[in-house]
C-alpha positions as CSV (number, residue, x, y, z in Angstrom):
1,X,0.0,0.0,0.0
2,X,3.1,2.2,1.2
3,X,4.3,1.8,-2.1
4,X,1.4,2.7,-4.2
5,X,1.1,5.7,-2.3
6,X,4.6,6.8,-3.1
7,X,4.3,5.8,-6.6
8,X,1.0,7.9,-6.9
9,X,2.9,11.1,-5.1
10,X,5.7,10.7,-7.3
11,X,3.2,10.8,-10.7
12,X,1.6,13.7,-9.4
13,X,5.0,15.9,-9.2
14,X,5.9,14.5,-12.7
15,X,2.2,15.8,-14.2
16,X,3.1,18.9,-11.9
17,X,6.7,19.9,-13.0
18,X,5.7,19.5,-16.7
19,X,2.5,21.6,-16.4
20,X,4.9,24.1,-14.3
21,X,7.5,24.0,-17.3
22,X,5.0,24.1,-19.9
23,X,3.6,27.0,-19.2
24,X,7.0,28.8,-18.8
25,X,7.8,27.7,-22.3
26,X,9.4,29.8,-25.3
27,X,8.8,30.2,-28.7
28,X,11.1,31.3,-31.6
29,X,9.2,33.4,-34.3
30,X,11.3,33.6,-37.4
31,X,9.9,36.4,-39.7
32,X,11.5,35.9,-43.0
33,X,11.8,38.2,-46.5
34,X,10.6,36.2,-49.9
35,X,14.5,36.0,-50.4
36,X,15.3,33.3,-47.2
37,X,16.7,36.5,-45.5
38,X,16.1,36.8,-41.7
39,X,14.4,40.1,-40.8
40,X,13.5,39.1,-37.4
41,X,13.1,36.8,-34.2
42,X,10.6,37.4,-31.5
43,X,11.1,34.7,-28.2
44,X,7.9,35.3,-27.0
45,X,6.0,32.8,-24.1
46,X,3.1,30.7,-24.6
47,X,0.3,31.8,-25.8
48,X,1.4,35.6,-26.2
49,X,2.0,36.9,-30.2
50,X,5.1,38.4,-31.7
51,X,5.4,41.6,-33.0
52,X,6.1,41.9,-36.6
53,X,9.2,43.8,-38.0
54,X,8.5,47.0,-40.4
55,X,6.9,45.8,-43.5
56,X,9.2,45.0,-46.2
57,X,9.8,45.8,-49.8
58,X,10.1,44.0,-53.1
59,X,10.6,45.6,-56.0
60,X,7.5,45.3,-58.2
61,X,6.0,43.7,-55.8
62,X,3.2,45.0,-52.4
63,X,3.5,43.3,-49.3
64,X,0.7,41.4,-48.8
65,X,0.7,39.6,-45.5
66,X,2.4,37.4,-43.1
67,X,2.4,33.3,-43.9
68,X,2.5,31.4,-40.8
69,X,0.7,31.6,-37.4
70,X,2.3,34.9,-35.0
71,X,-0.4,35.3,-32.9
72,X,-1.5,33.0,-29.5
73,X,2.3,31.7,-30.4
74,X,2.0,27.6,-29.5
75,X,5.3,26.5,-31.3
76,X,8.4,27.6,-33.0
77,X,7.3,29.4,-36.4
78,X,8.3,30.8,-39.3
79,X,6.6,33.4,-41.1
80,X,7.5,34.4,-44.7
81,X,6.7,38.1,-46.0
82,X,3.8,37.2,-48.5
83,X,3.7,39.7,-52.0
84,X,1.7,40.3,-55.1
85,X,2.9,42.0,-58.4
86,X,2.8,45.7,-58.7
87,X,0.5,46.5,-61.1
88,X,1.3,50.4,-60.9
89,X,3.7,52.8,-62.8
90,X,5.6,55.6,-60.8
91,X,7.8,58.6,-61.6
92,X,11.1,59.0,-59.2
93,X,10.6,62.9,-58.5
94,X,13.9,64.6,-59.9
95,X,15.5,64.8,-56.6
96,X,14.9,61.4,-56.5
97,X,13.4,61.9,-52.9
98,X,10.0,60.7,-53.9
99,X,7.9,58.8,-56.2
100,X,4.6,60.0,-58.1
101,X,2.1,57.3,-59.6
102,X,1.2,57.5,-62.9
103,X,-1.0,55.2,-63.5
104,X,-1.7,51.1,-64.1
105,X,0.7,48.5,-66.2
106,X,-2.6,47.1,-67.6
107,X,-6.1,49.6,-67.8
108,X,-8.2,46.8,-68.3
109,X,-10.5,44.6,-65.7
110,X,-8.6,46.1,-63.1
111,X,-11.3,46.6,-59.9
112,X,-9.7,47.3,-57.1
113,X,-6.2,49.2,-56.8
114,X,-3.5,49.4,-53.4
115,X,-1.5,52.6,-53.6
116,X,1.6,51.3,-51.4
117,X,3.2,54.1,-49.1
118,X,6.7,53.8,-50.3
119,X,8.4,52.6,-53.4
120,X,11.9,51.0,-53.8
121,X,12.4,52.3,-50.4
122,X,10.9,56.1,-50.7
123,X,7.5,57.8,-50.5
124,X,4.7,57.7,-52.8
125,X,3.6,61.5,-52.2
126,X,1.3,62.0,-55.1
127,X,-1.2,60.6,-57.8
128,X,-0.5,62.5,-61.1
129,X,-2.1,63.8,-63.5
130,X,-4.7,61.6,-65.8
131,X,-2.9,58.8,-63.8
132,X,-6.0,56.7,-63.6
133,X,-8.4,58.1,-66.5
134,X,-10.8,55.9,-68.3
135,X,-10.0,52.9,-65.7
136,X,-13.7,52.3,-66.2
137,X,-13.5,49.0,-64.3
138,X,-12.4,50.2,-61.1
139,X,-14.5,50.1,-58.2
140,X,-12.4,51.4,-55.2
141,X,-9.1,52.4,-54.6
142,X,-6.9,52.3,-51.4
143,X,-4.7,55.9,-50.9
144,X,-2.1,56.0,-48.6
145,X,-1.2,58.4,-46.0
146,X,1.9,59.5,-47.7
147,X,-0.2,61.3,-50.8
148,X,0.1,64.9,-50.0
149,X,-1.8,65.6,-53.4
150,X,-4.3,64.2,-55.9
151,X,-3.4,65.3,-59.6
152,X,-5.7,67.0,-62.6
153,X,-8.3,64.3,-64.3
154,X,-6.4,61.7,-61.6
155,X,-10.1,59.5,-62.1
156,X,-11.4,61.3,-64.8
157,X,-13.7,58.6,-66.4
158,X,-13.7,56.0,-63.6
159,X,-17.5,55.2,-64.0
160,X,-17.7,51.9,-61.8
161,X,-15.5,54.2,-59.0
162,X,-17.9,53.4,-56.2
163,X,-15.7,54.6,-53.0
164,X,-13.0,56.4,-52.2
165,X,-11.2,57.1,-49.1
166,X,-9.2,60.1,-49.3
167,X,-6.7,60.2,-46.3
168,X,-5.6,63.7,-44.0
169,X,-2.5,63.7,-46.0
170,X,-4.2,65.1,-48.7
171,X,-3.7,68.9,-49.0
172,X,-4.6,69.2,-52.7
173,X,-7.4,68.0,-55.6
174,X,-6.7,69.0,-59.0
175,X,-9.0,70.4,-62.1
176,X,-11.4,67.5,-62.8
177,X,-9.8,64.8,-60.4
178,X,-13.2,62.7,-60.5
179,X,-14.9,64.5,-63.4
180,X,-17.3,61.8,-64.5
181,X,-17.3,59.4,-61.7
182,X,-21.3,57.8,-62.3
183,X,-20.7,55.9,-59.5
184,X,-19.7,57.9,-57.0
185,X,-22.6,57.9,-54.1
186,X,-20.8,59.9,-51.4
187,X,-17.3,61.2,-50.5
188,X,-15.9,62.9,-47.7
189,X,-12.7,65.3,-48.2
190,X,-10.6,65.6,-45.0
191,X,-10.0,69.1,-43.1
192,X,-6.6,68.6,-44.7
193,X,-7.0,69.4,-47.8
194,X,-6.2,73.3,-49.1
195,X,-7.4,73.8,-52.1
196,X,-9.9,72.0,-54.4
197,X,-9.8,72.4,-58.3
198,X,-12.3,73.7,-61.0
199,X,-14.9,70.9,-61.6
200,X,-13.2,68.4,-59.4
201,X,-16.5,66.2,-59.0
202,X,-18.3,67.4,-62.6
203,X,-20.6,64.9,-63.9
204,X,-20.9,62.7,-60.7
205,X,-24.2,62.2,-61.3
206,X,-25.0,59.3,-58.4
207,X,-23.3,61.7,-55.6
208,X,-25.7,61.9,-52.9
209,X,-23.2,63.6,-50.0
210,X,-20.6,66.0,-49.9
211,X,-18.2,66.5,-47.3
212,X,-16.1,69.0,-47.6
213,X,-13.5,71.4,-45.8
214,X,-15.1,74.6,-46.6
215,X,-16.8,76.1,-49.7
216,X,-15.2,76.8,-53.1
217,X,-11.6,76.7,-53.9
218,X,-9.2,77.5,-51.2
219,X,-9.4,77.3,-47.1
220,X,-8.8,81.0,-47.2
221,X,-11.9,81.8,-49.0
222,X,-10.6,84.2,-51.5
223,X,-11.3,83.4,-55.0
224,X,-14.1,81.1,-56.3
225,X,-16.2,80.9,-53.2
226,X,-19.3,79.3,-54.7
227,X,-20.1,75.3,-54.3
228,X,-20.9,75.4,-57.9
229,X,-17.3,76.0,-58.4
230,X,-15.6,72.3,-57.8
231,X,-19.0,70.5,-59.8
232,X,-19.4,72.7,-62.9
233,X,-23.1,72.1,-62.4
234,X,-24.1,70.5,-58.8
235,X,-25.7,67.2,-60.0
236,X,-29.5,67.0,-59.1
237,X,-28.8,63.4,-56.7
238,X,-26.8,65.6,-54.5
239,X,-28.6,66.3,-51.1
240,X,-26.8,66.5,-48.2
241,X,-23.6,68.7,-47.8
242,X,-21.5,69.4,-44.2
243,X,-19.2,71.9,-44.2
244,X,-16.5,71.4,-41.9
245,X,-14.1,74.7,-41.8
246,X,-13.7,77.8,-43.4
247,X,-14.6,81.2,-42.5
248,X,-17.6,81.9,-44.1
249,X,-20.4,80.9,-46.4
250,X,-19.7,83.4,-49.4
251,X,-22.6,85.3,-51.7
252,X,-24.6,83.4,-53.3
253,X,-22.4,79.9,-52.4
254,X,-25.4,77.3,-52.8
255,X,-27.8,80.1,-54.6
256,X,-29.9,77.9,-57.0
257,X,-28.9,74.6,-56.1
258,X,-32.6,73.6,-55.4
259,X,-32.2,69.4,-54.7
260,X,-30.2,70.3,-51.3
261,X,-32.0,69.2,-48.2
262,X,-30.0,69.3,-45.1
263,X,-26.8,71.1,-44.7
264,X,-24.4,71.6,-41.7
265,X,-22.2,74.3,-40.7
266,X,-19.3,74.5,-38.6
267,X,-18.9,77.0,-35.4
268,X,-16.0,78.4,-37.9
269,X,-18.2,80.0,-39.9
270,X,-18.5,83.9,-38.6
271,X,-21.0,84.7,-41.6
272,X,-23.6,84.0,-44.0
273,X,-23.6,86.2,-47.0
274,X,-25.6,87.6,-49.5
275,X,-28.4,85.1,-51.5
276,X,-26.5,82.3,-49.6
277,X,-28.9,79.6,-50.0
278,X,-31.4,81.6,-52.0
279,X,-33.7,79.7,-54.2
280,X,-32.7,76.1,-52.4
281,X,-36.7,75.0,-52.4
282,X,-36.2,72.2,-51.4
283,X,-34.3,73.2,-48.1
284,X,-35.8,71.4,-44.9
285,X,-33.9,72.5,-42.1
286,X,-30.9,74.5,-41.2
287,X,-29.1,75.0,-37.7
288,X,-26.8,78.5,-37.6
289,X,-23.9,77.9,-35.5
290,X,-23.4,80.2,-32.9
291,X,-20.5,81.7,-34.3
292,X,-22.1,83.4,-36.8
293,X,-22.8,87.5,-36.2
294,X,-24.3,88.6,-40.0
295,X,-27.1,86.9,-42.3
296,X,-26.6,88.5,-45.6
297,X,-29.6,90.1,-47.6
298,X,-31.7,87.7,-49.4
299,X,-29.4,84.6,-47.7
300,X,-32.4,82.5,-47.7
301,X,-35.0,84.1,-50.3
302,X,-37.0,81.4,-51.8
303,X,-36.5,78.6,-49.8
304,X,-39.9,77.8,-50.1
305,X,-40.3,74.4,-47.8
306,X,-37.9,75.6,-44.9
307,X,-40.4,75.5,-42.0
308,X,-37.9,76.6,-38.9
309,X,-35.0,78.1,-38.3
310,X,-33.5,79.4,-35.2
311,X,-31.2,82.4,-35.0
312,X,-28.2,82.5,-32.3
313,X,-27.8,85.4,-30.2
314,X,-24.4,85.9,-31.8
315,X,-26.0,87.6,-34.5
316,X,-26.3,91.5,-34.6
317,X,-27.6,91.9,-38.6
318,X,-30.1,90.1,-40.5
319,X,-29.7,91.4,-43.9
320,X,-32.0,93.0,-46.4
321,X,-35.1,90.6,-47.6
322,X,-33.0,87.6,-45.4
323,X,-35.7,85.0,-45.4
324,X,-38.3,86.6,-48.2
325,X,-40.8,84.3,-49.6
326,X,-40.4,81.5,-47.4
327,X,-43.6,80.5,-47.7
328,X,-43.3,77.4,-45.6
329,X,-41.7,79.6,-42.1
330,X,-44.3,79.1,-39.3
331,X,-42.4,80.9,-36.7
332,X,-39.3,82.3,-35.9
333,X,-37.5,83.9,-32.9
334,X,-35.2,86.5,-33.1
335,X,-32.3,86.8,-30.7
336,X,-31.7,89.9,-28.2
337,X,-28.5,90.1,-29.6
338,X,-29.8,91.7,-33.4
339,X,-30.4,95.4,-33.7
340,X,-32.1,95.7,-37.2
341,X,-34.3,93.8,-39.1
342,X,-33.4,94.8,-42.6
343,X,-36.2,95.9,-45.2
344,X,-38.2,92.6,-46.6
345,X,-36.3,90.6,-44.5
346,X,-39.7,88.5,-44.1
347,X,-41.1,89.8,-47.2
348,X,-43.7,87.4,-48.3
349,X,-43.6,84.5,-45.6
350,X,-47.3,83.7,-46.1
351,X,-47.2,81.1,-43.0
352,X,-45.3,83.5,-40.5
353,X,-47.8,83.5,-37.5
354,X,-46.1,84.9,-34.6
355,X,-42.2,86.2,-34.3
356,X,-41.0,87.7,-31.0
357,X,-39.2,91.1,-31.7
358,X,-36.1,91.4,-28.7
359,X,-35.8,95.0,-27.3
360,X,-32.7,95.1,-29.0
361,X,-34.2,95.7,-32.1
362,X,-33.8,100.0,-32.8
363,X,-35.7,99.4,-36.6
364,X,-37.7,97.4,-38.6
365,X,-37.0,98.5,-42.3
366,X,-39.1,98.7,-45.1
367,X,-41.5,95.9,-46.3
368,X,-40.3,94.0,-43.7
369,X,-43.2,91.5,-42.7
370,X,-45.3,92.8,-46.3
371,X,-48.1,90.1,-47.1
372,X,-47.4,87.8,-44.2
373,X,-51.0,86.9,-44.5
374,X,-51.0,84.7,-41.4
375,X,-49.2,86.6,-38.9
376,X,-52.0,87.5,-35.8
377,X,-49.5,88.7,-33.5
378,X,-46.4,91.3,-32.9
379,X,-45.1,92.7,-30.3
380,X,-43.2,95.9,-31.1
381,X,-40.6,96.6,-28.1
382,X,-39.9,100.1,-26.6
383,X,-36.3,100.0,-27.9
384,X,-37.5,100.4,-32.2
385,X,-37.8,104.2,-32.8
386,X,-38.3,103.6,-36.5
387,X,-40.9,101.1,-38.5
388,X,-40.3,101.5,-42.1
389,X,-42.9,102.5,-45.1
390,X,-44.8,99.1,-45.5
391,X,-43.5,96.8,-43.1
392,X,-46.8,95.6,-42.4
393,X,-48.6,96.0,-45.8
394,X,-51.0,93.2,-46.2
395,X,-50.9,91.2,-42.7
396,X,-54.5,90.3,-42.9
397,X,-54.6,88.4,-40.0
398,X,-52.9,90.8,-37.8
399,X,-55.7,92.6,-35.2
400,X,-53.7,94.6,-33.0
401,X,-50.3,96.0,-32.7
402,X,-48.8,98.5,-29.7
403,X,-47.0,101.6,-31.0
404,X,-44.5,102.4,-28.2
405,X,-44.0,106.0,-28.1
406,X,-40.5,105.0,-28.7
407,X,-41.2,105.0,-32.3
408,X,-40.0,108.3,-33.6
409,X,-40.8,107.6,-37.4
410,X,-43.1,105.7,-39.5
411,X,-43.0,105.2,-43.2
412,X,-45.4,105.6,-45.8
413,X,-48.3,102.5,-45.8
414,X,-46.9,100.8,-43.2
415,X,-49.9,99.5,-42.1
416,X,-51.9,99.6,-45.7
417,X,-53.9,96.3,-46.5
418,X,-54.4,95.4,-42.6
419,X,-57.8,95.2,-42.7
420,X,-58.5,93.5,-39.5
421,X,-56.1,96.0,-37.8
422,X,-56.7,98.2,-34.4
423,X,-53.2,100.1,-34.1
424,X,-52.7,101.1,-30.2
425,X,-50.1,104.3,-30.0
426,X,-48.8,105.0,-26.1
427,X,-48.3,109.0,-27.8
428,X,-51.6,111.0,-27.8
429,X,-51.3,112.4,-31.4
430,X,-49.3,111.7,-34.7
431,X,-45.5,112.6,-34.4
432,X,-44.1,115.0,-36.8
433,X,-41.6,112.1,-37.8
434,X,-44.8,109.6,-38.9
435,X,-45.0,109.9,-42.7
436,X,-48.4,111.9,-43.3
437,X,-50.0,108.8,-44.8
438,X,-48.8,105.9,-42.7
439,X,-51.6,104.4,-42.3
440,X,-53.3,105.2,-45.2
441,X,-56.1,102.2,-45.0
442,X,-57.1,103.9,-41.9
443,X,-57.1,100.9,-39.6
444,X,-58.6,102.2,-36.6
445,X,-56.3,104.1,-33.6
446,X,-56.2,104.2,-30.0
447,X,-54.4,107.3,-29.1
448,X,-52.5,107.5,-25.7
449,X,-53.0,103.7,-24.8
450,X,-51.4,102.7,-21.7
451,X,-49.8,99.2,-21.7
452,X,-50.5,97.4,-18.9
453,X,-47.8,96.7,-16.5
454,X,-47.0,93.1,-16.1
């Protein structure tokens, strides 16, 4: 019995001192270059992985891969440095610093394309010129984060180009870079970039969403400040944009392009100018960053379906017939931060039924809320000493307005049309500074009302 005992005790330490060296065990991984040539050992334990050397080069040849197992490490391994034939052209820069692509060996049934980082040991920094035009069977294309720049007409022509994934090394797109690209659905253009050519993205006629760096040709915003500018003609698909930098949205930047919906804009932007987004009828919704301090005359005339939109108290101006015709603008509040309300500025908004005037406001100009059929209410605050000729021609629905006897002027049938109107003045008799015929339709008066005190 004694001796089973001891033979059992003496099998246990055995099972014991193996599991105990087994799990101190290590392994040799051998990575290795196409060539036999040893470019690394890792001794790692069991069960931990190895770290991989940098990835080699071959010329005409892109590292693929690692053969072998390097990862949860169980053995000794070898892993060879897997390749696949370079099927790209490049130009060694003069200085022979760099290397430019130029384009594919072979044009043909070519879908998808690897732009390595380096080249016979030295950066790929660039896509030229026409380097990939007429490729009509690729789909996507992988871009390195060496490219500092993509070349004129780079993809002119690539009509089965589906994606593309431009990287923040990018700090330039040439004239035409993805003129005709059918298949282009969306594309997003890093904060990186600089400058964007003339009709970089022309005839992308499946483009759905835009994002770009800021609106028109350079960062800086000096020349060619229109979204038109890198399209030629914005294709009618396109609907979303988002704006990520840049100073300002320029005159007339998205004027006329009427199949945008939804657009954002970045707390960069310090203003909106003139016919910004006039005539975009098909404009939902809009949110002004609070950045902004001037909306431009007419920066939203005609943007017929836009039902909301709400003002930040960083803005001082809003701009000469701003938000005429918006047919579709149920309310609207203005911040305490704006001191005019330029003239037309709601000119036409034939749904506007209440707006909230902040005693900030020292004017309302001329034809301001003309033909706002459906406005009933308006509070006019004891800061506005001037009400331009016609502000209020039209406002049908409107019963009663209070005439502060801040109000040191008041133009020409400003009240004309209004003809469910009683006007309520705080002064006890016309001011020599109210325009002889100002209210011309003779809406009833109240002379020397007192407002009640809240």
């Amino acid at each position: 019995m004694k001796n089973i005992f001891k033979f059992l005790s003496l099998f246990f330490c055995i099972v014991l001192l193996i599991a105990i060296t087994g799990c101190k065990k290590k392994y040799t991984v051998t990575f290795m270059d196409y060539d036999g040539t040893v470019l690394k050992e890792d001794i790692v334990k069991k069960g931990e992985s190895a770290t991989a050397p940098i990835t080699p080069s071959r010329d005409g040849y892109i590292f693929t891969s690692w053969s072998g197992e390097y990862t949860n490490v169980l053995k000794d391994s070898i892993c060879i440095a897997q390749y696949r034939p370079d099927e790209l052209k490049y130009e060694l820069s003069k200085d022979k610093k760099f290397y430019l692509v130029t384009g594919l060996k072979s044009r043909f049934n070519k879908k998808n394309v690897i732009i390595p980082a380096s080249y016979n040991n030295l950066p790929v920094i660039g896509i030229s010129d026409c380097a990939f035009s007429d490729c009509i069977s690729l789909e996507s294309i992988e871009i390195p984060n060496s490219v500092t720049s993509i070349g004129k007409m780079a993809f002119v022509g690539c009509t089965s180009l589906e994606s593309i994934e431009i990287p923040n090394s990018v700090t330039s797109i040439g004239e035409s870079a993805f003129f005709g690209c059918t298949s282009l659905e969306s594309i997003e253009i890093p904060n990186s970039v600089t400058s964007i050519g003339d009709s970089a993205f022309r005839a992308c006629r499946s483009l759905v969403s835009i994002t770009i760096p800021f609106v028109g040709a350079t960062l800086d915003g000096t020349i060619n400040t229109h979204f038109n500018y890198i399209f030629g003609q914005v294709p009618s698909s396109l609907k979303e944009v988002t704006v990520t930098g840049g100073m300002s949205i320029g005159d007339s930047a998205f004027s006329g392009f009427t199949s945008l919906e939804s657009i954002k804009i970045p707390n960069s932007v310090t203003s909106i100018g003139e016919s910004a987004f006039k005539g975009c009828r098909n404009l939902v919704s809009i949110k002004i960053p609070n950045s902004v301090t001037s909306i431009g005359d007419s920066a939203f005339k005609g943007c017929t379906i836009l039902e909301s939109i709400e003002i930040p108290n960083s803005v001082t101006s809003i701009g000469e017939s701003a938000f005429s015709r918006c047919t579709s603008l149920e309310s609207i509040e203005i911040p305490n931060s704006v001191t005019s309300i330029g003239g037309r500025a709601f000119y036409g908004c034939t749904s506007l039924e209440s707006i909230v005037i902040p005693n900030s406001v020292t004017s309302i100009g001329e034809s301001a809320f003309y033909k706002c059929t459906s406005l009933e209410s308006i509070e006019i605050p004891n800061s506005v000493t001037s009400i331009g000729g016609w502000a209020f021609y039209g406002c049908t629905s409107l019963e009663s307005i209070e005439i502060p006897n801040s109000v040191t002027s008041i133009g020409g049938g400003a009240f004309s049309g209004c003809t469910s109107l009683t006007i309520y003045c705080e002064v006890t008799s016309k001011p020599d500074g109210w325009i002889t015929y100002w209210n011309d339709s003779n809406c009833p008066v109240i002379w020397g009302y007192e407002k009640e005190q809240e």
